[in-house]
C-alpha positions as CSV (number, residue, x, y, z in Angstrom):
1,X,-48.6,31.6,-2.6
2,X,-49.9,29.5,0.1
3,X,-53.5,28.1,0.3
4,X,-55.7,29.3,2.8
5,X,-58.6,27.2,4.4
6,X,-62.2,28.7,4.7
7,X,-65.3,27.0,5.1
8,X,-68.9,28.8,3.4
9,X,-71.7,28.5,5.0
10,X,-75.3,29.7,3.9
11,X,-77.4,31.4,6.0
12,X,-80.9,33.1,5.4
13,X,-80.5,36.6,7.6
14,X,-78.0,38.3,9.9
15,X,-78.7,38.5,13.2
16,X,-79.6,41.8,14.5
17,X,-76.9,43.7,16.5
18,X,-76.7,43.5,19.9
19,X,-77.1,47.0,21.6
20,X,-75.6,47.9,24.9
21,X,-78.5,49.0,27.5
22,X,-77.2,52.4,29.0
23,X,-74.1,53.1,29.7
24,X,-71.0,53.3,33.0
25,X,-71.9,56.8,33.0
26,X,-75.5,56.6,33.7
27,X,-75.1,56.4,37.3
28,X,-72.9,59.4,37.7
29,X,-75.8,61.1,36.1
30,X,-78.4,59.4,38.5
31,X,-76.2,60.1,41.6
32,X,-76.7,63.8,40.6
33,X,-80.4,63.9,39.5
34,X,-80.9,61.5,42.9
35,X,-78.9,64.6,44.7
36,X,-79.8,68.0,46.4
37,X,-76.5,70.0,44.8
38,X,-76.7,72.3,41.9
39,X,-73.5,72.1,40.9
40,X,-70.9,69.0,41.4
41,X,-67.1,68.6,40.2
42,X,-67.2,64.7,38.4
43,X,-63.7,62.9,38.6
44,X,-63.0,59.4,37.2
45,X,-60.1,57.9,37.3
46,X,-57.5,57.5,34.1
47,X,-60.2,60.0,32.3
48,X,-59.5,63.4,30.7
49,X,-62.0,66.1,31.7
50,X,-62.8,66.7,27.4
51,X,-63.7,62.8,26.9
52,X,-66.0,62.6,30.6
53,X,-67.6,65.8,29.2
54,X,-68.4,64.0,25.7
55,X,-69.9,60.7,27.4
56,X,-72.1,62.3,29.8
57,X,-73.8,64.8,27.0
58,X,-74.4,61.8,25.3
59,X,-76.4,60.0,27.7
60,X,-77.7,63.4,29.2
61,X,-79.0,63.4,24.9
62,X,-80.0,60.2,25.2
63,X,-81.7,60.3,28.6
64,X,-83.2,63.8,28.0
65,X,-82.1,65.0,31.2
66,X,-82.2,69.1,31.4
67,X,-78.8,69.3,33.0
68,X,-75.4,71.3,31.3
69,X,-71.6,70.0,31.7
70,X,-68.5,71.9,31.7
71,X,-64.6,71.4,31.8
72,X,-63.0,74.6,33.8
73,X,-59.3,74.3,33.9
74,X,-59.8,70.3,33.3
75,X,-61.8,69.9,35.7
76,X,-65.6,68.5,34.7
77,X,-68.8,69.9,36.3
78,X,-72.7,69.1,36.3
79,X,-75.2,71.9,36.6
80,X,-78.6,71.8,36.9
């Protein structure tokens, strides 16, 4: 078996984790709030209509924004 070189160094705490603020998808959701239509088709390219629904009810959670999505024959839509 080979060695392997390491190196130890002490330390006295971790650092915190660095968070993210918000998200890509947050303006999608403030193009709509921002908007005048009750109901919009969303489209991003290279994304399936299941995952685009999943990120936007997170940050519609996270944002506490009173507004439903739904995939129709994979196609995603915001309601208000």
């Amino acid at each position: 078996m080979g060695e392997v070189s390491f190196n130890l160094t002490p330390v006295d705490t971790k650092p915190s984790r660095r968070y993210r603020k918000g998200s890509k998808y947050d303006p999608v959701l403030d193009a709509f709030m921002a908007g005048t239509d009750a109901l919009v088709a969303v489209e991003i390219a290279g994304k399936d209509a299941n995952y685009i629904r999943t990120q936007l009810n997170k940050r519609i959670d996270a944002k506490n924004l009173r507004v439903k999505v739904s995939v129709v024959n994979n196609i995603t839509y915001l309601e208000k």
